[in-house]
C-alpha positions in Angstrom: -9.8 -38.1 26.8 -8.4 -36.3 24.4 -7.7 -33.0 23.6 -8.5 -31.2 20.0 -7.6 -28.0 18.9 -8.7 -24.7 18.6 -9.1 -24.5 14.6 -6.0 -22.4 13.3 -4.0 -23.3 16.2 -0.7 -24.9 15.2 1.1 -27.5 18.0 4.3 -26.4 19.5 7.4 -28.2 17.5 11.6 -28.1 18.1 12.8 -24.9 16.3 14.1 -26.6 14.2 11.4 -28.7 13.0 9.2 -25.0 12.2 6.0 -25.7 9.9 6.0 -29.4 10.6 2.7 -30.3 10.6 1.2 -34.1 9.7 -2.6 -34.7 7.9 -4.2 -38.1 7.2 -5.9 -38.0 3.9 -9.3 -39.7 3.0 -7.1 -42.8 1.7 -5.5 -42.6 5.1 -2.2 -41.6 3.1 0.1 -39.5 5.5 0.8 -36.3 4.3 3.9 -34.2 6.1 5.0 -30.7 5.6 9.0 -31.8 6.4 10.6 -34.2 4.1 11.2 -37.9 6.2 14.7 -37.6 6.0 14.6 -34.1 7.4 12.7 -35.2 10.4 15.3 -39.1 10.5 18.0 -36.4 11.0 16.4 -34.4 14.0 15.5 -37.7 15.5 19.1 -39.2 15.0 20.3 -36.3 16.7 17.7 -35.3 19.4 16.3 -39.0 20.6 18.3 -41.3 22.2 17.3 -45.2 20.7 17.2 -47.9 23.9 18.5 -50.3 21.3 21.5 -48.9 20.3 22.7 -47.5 23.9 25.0 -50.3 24.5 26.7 -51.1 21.5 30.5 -50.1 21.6 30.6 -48.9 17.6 27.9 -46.4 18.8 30.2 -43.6 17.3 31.0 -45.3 14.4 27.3 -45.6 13.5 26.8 -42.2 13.9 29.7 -40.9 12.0 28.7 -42.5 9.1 25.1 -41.7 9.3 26.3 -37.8 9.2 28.6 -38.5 6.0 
């Protein structure tokens, strides 16, 4: 079951993702308010990827992804 929204009612986001917000259009185009690399960056920073946990040039990878 899901939930939906009271109109005019925005989510709760990260501060530092304010005014992100996400519609589908009627070609099922997704439209965002934060530009992609914007929201790559928070991620990057924030969410820790399963994948890459292991991997000894973890800190490399990062460094250069901040350059």
């Amino acid at each position: 079951m899901t939930k939906k929204r009271v109109s005019g009612e925005k989510p709760k986001v990260h501060d530092e993702l304010d005014g992100f917000d996400v519609t589908i259009d009627s070609f099922g185009e997704i439209k965002s308010t934060v530009d992609i690399d914007k929201i790559n960056q928070f991620l990057n920073k924030n969410v820790d990827d399963k994948k890459l946990r292991d991997r000894e040039d973890l800190e490399e990878l990062k460094n250069k992804k901040s350059e």
